[in-house]
VOGU-3710 file (C-alpha; in Angstrom, 3 decimals, decimal comma):
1> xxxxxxxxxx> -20,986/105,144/195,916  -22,945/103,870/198,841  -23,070/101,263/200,605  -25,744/99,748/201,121  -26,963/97,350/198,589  -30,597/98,399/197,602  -28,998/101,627/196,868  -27,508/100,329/193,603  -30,990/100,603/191,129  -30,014/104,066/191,835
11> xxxxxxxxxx> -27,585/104,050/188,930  -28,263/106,568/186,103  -29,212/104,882/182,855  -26,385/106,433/181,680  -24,316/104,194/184,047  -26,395/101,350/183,147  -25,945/101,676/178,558  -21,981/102,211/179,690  -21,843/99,114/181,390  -23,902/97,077/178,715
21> xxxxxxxxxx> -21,307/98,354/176,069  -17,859/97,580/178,457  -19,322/93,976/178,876  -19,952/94,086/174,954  -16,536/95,140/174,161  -15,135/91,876/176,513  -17,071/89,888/174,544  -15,992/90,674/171,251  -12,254/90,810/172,615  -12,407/87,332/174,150
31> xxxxxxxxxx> -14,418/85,857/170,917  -11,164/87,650/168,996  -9,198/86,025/171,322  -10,402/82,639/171,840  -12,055/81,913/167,938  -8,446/82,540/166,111  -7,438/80,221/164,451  -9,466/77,872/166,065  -10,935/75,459/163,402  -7,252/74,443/161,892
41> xxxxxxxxxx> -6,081/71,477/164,158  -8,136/68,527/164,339  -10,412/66,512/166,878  -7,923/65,521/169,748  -8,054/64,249/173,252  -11,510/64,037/174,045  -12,985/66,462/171,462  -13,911/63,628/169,348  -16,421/61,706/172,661  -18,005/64,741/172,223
51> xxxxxxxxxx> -18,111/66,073/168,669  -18,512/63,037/166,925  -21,425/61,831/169,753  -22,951/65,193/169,109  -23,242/65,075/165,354  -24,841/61,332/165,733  -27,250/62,747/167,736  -28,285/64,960/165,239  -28,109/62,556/162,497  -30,473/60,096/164,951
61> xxxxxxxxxx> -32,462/62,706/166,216  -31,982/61,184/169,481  -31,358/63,890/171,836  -31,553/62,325/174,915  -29,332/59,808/175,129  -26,094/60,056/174,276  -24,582/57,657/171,855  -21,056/57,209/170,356  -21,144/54,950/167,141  -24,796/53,247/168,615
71> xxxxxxxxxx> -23,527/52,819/171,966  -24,292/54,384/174,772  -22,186/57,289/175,658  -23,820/58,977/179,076  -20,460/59,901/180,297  -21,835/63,047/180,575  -25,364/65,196/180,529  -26,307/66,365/177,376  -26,372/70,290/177,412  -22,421/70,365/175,257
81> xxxxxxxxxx> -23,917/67,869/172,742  -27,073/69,840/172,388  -24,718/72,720/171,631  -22,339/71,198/169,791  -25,138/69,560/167,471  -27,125/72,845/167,601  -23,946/74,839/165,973  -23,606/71,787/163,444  -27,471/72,080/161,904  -26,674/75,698/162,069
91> xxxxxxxxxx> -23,525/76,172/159,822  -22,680/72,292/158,947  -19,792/70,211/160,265  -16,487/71,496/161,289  -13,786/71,787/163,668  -14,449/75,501/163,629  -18,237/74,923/164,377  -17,517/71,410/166,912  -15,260/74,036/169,193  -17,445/77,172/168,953
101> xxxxxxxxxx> -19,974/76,897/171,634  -16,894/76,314/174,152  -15,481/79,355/172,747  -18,819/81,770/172,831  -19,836/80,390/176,193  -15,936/81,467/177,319  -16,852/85,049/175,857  -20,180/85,263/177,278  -18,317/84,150/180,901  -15,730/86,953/180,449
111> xxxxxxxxxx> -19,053/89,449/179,210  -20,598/88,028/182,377  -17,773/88,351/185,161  -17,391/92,615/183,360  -20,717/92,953/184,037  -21,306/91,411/188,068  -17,488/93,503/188,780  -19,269/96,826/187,119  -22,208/96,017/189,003  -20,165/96,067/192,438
121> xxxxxxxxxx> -17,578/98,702/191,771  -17,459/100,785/188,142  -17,435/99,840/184,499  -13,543/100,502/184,687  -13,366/97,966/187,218  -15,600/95,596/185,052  -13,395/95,932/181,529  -10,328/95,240/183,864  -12,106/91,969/185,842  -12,864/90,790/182,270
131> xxxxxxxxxx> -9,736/91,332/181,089  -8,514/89,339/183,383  -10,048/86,442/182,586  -9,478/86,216/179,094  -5,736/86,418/180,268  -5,985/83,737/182,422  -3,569/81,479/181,258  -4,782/77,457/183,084  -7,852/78,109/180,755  -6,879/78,974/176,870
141> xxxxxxxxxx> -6,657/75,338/176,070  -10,964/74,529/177,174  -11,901/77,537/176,040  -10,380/76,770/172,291  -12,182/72,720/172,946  -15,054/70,996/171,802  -15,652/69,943/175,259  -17,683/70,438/178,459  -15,234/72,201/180,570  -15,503/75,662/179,340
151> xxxxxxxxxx> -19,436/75,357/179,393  -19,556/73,860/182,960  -17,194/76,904/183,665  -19,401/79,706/182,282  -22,054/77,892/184,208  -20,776/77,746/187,490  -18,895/80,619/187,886  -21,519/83,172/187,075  -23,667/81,099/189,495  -20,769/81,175/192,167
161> xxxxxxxxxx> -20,453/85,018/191,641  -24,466/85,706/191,828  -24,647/83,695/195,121  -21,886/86,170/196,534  -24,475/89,288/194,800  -27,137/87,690/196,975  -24,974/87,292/200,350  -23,833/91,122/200,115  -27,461/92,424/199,819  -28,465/93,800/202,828
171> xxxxxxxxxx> -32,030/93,486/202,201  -34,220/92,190/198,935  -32,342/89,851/196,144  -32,526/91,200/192,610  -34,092/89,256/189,879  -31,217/89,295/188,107  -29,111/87,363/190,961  -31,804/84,648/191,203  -32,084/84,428/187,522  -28,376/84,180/186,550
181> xxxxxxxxxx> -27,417/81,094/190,055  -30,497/79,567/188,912  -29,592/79,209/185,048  -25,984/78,931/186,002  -26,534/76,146/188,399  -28,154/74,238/185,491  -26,209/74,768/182,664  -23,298/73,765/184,854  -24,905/70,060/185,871  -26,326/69,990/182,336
191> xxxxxxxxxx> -22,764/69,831/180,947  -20,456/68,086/183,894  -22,937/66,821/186,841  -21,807/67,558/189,975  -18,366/69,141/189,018  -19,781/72,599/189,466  -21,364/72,291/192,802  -18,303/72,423/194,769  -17,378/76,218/193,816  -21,314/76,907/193,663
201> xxxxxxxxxx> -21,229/75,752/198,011  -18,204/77,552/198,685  -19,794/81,036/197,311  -22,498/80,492/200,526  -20,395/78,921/202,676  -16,996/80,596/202,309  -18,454/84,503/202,407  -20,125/83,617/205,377  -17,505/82,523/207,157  -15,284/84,984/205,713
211> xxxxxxxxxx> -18,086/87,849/207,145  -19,433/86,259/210,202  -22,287/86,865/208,425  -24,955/84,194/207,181  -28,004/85,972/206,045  -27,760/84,793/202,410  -29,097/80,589/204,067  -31,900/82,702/205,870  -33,162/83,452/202,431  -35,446/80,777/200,443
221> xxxxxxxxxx> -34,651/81,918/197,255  -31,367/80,847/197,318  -32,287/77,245/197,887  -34,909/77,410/194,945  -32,298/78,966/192,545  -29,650/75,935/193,774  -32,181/73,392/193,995  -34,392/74,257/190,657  -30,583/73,924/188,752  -29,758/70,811/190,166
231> xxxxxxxxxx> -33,345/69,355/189,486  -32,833/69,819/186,037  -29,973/67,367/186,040  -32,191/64,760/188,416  -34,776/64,825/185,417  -32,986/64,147/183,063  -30,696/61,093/184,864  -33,966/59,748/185,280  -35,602/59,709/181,816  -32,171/58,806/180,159
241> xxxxxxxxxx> -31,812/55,926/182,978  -35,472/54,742/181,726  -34,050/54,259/178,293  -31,626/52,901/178,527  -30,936/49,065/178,451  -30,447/47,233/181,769  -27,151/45,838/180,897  -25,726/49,410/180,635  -25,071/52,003/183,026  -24,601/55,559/183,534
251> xxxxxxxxxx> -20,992/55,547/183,634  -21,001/58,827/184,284  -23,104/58,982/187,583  -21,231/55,740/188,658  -17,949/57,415/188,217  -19,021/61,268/189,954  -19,826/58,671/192,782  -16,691/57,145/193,494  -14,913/60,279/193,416  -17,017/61,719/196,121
261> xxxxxxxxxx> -14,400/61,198/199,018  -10,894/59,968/199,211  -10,768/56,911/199,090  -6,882/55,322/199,121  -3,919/56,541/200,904  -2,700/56,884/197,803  -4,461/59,588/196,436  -3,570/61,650/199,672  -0,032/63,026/198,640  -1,544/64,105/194,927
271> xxxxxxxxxx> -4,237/65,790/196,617  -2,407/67,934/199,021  -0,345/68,831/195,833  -3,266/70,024/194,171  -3,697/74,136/196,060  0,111/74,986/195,112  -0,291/73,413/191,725  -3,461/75,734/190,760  -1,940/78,697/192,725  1,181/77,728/190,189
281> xxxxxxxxxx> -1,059/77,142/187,265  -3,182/80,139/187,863  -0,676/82,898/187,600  -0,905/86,035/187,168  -4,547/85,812/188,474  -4,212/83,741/191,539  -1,439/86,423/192,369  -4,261/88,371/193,291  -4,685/86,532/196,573  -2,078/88,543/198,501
291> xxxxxxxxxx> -4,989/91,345/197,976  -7,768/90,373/200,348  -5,491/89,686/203,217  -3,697/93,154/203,535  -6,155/95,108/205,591  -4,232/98,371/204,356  -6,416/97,249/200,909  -9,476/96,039/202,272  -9,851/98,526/205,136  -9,871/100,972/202,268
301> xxxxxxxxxx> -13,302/100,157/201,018  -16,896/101,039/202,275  -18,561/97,968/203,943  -20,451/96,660/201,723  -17,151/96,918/198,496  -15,201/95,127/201,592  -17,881/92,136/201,919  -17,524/91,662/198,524  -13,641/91,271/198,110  -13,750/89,380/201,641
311> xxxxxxxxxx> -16,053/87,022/200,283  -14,165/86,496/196,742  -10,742/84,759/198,475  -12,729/82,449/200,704  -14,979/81,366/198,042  -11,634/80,041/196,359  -10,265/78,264/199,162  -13,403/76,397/200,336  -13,736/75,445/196,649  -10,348/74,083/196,981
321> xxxxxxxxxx> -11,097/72,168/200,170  -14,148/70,907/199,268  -12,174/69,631/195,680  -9,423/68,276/198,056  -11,914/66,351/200,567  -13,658/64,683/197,098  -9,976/63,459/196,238  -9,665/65,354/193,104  -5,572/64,975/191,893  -5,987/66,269/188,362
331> xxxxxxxxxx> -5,863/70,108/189,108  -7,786/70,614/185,193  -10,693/69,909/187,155  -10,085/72,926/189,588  -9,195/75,401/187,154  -12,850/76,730/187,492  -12,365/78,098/190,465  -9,828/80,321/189,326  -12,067/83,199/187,643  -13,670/84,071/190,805
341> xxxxxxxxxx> -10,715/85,859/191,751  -10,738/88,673/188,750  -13,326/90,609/190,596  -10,114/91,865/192,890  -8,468/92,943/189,853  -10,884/95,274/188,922  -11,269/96,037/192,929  -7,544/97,344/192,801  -8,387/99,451/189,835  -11,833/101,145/191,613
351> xxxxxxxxxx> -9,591/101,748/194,505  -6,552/103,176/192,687  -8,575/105,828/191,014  -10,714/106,562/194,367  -7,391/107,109/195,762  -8,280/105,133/198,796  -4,770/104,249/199,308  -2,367/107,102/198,387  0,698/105,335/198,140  0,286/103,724/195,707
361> xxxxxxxxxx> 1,464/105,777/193,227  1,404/106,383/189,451  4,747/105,424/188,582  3,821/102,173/191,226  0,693/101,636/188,920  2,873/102,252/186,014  5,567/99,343/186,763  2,868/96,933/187,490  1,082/97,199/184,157  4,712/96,969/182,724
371> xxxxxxxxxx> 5,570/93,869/184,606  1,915/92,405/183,170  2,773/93,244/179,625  6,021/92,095/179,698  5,245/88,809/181,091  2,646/88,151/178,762  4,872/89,129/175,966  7,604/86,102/177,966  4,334/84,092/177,444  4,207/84,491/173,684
381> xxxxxxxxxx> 8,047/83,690/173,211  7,757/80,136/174,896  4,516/78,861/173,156  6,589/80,211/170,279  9,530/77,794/171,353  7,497/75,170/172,164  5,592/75,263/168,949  8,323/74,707/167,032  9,437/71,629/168,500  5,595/70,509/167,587
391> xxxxxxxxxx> 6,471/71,809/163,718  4,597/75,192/163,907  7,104/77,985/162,096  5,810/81,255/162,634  7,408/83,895/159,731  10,018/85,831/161,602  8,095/89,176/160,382  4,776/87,638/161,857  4,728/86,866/166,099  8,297/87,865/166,880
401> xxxxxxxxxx> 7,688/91,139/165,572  4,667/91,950/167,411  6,216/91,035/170,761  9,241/93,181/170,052  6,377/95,693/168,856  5,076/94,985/172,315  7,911/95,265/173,964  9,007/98,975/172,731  5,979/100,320/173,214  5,883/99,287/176,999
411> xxxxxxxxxx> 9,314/100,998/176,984  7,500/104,035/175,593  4,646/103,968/178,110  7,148/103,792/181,403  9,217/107,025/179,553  6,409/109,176/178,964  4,626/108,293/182,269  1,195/108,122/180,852  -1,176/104,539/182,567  -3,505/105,088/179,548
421> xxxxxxxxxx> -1,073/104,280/177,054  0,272/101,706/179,586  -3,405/99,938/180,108  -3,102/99,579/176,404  -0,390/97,867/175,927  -1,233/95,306/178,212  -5,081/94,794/176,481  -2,774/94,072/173,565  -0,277/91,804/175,315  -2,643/89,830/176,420
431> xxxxxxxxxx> -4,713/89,366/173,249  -0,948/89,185/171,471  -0,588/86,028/173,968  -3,960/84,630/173,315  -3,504/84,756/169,866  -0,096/82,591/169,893  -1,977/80,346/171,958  -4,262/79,886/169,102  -1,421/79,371/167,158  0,371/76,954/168,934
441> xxxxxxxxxx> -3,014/74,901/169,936  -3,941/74,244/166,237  -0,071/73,014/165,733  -0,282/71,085/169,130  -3,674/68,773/168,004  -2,025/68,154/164,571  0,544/65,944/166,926  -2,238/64,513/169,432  -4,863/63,845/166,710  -5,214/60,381/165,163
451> xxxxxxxxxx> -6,270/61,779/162,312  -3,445/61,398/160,424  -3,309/57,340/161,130  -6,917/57,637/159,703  -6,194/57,354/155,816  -3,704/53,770/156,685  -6,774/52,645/158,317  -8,878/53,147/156,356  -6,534/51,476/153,582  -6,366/48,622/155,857
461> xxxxxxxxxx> -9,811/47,698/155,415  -10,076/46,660/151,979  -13,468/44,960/152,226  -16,931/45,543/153,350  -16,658/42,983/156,740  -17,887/44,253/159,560  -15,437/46,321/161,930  -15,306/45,383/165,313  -13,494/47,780/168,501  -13,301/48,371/171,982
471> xxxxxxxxxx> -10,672/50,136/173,597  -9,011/52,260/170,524  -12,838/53,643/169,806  -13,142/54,979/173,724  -9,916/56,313/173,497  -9,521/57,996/170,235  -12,841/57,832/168,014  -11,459/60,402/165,611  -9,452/57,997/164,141  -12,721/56,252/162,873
481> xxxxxxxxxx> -14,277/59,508/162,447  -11,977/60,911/160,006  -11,470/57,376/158,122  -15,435/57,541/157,613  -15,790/54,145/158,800  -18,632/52,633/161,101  -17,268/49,983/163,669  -19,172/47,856/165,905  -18,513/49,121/169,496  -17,670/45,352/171,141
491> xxxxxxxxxx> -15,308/44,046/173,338  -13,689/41,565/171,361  -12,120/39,623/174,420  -10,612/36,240/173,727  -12,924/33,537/173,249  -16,171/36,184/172,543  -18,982/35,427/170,418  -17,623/37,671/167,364  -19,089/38,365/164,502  -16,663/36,296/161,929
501> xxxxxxxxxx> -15,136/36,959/159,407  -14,495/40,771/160,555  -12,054/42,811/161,264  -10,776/43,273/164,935  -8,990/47,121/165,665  -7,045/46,052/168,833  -4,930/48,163/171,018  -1,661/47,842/173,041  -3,322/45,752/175,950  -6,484/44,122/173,323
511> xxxxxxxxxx> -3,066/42,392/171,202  -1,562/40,917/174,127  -4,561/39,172/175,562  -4,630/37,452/171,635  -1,262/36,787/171,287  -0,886/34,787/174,524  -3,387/32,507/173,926  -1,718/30,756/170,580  -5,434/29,117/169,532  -6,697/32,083/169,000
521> xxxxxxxxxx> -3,898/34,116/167,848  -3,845/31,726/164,934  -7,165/33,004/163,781  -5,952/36,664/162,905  -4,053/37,760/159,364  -3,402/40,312/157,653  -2,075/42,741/160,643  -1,477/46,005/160,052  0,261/48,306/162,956  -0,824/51,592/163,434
531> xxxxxxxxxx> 0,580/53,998/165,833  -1,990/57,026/167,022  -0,952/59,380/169,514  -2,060/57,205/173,209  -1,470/53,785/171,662  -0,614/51,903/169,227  -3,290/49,914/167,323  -3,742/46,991/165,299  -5,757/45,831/162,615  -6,362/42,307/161,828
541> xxxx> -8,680/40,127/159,661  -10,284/37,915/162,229  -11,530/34,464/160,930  -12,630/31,463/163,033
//
């Protein structure tokens, strides 16, 4: 293969159909991985600010801006309710249909990283960068949510990774790469504002540092792509700002502003915590780092393969910095930058079978793909553990005996020396993971779901007075949700102009502010304590 980059429309077609079908077959694996199972556990954590917001928008017709119960809800852009409402008119309301578009836009990422990696290397190289990512452990739990994380990540990773396509090209940028940053860039502030842009920066800036090479901010077409993405956002801050009401805000913009820089000594120590937690989090893919920096591996490759897996490891780490110098502590947030790293795993693979580095051998190649499967099969045991303790009781014929399945046929693979059957085992290891994942999520949002407090309130309220809540409604609206009630969204702070007689749902902090101030205590009855998974909550019959 050559090297330079123009050479690359080349490619016989028959190169081009085989790489269309590897990226197919990634997506149908990671839909089979990540859509099991995945509409038994209810709304939890903040599925329900975005479900519930998205099916009110479709019942209002008012798509754009967001509204949670009447209120509004711009915590975030609209693209994940669009989705989420989108799937809803399609097939009707469900936690199966609520969590799908996360799920598909995972697949389509995992179709989307296969195809760039085949583009670079080979289609082997492609299935096994794919493959990668759907085993990538920090990220089962978004891809399986009705959320924006998993759509911001589809979004700004294939961005991130078609920047790098447009820094390695030694001459004109495809379509394709302007096409796919552009679109990325904008589904990725579409769904999470800004959160994207950090990774998205780091694919100029860190390959060109990485290179000593900075042709790619020479080139206007890269600014358009960025810019045209990010303008999409702009627009639509400013028409939803425009309708809004004047005492609102956009919470969200307000609070992707304050977390632009550090600013206490106290989130300094949480910070610097934050690279060795996502290295830790990241495994087995951010193993992959030791890779780049071994010039016995890089000085392997052609020039232009050796651009590309130079640029992939400092793309990570500016990401990082550029996270770290924002003040991000909550390493969720930095999960996305993970995924650019599975190009290198399917880098390793192109090289092994070019034999560009002869010693590493086949029995080498064979332990490491036993290692993989066998840790992945250690994966499946301890969801399996922990689900129990969260009342999920797998049949002892079911998930134990695949992993011992698993297990013995690794055995077999290392005995009879053969990588094929090897390769296998892991594919199925990993999916064999993914699937107990599954598993153990749906038993996992049983426990963190208020759903099952919903039927006591909903008991509670044994009249047709208006409802009236504040803190337990941002915090957990499925409770409402599932109860099929309507509140008021309200602050009902002591001495308020409520609505009266109604009744109050209060939580932890809401009942103490009433109950030290023994004038207005005096004016609620009737209490019934609830206890939802964050906090407890209270209903009382409020009555001046």
């Amino acid at each position: 293969m050559t090297a330079a980059c123009e050479s690359i429309p080349a490619v016989m077609p028959r190169q081009q159909i085989s790489t269309l079908a590897i990226s197919l077959a990634i997506f149908v694996l990671a839909c089979f991985c990540f859509i099991f199972h995945l509409g038994v556990g209810p709304l939890a954590g903040t599925e329900g600010h975005r479900a519930i917001t998205a099916e009110q928008m479709l019942q209002n017709r008012n798509y754009l801006l967001p509204r949670l119960y009447g209120y509004p809800y711009p915590m975030k852009p609209p693209l994940t309710y669009w989705l989420i409402a989108g799937s809803e008119k399609a097939m009707g309301p469900s936690e199966l249909v609520w969590r799908l578009p996360s799920a598909l836009s995972s697949a389509l990422l995992a179709a989307g990283i296969c195809a760039i990696t085949a583009f670079w290397f080979d289609t082997l190289a492609g299935f096994v960068a794919g493959l990668a990512f759907i085993g990538t452990i920090a990220l089962w739990s978004q891809n399986r949510s009705a959320d924006v994380d998993a759509i911001n990540h589809m979004g700004c990773i294939l961005s991130a990774l078609a920047v790098i396509a447009m820094g390695a090209c030694q001459q004109k940028i495809s379509a394709w790469m302007f096409v796919v940053a552009l679109l990325g860039t904008a589904v990725s502030a579409m769904s999470k504002g800004p959160a994207g842009l950090p990774l998205i920066l780091a694919a100029a800036i860190g390959p060109a540092l990485a290179n000593r090479n900075a042709r790619l901010f020479k080139r206007p077409l890269f600014y358009l792509a960025i810019g045209l993405g990010i303008l999409t956002v702009l627009i639509w801050y400013l028409a939803a700002t425009g309708s809004m009401d004047k005492t609102h805000s956009m919470s969200g913009a307000d609070e992707a502003r304050k977390r632009l820089i550090i600013t206490s000594f106290a989130q300094i120590p949480p910070v610097m915590e934050l690279p060795l937690l996502i290295l830790a989090c990241g495994m087995p893919i951010t193993l992959l780092i030791i890779l780049p920096l071994l010039r016995r591996f890089t000085g392997a490759f052609d020039n232009h393969h050796r651009w590309i897996i130079r640029a992939l490891l400092p793309t990570f780490i500016v990401a990082l910095v550029i996270q770290m110098i924002s003040g991000m502590t909550n390493p969720r947030y930095a999960f996305l930058d993970v995924p650019i790293l599975c190009p290198i795993a399917g880098a390793a693979v192109y090289g092994g079978r070019k034999h560009y580095w002869p010693r590493f051998s086949k029995s080498s190649m064979l332990t490491v793909l036993a290692i993989i499967s066998v840790a992945y099969c250690a994966v499946s045991i301890v969801l399996i553990i922990l689900g129990r303790k969260l009342g999920f009781h797998p049949k002892l014929w079911t998930v134990p005996a695949v992993i011992a399945l698993l297990l013995a046929l690794t055995i077999l693979a290392l005995k009879s020396e053969r990588i094929k059957w090897a390769a296998i085992v892991v594919t199925l290891s990993i999916c064999a993971a993914a699937l107990t994942f599954g598993l153990y999520k749906s038993a996992e949002e049983k426990v963190r779901s208020a759903k099952s407090q919903s039927a006591a309130l909903a008991h509670a309220l044994d009249n047709r007075a208006p409802i009236i809540t504040w803190n337990v409604l941002w915090s957990q609206p499925e409770l409402f949700y599932y109860a099929h009630l309507h509140p008021i969204v309200q602050m009902p702070s002591v001495g308020s102009n409520l609505p009266s007689p109604a009744w109050l749902v209060l939580d932890d902090d809401e009942w103490k502010d009433w109950h030290n101030h023994p004038d207005f205590a005096a004016r609620l009855s009737h209490v019934t304590k609830l206890t939802p998974y964050k906090h407890y909550a209270f209903v009382c019959w409020y009555q001046k």
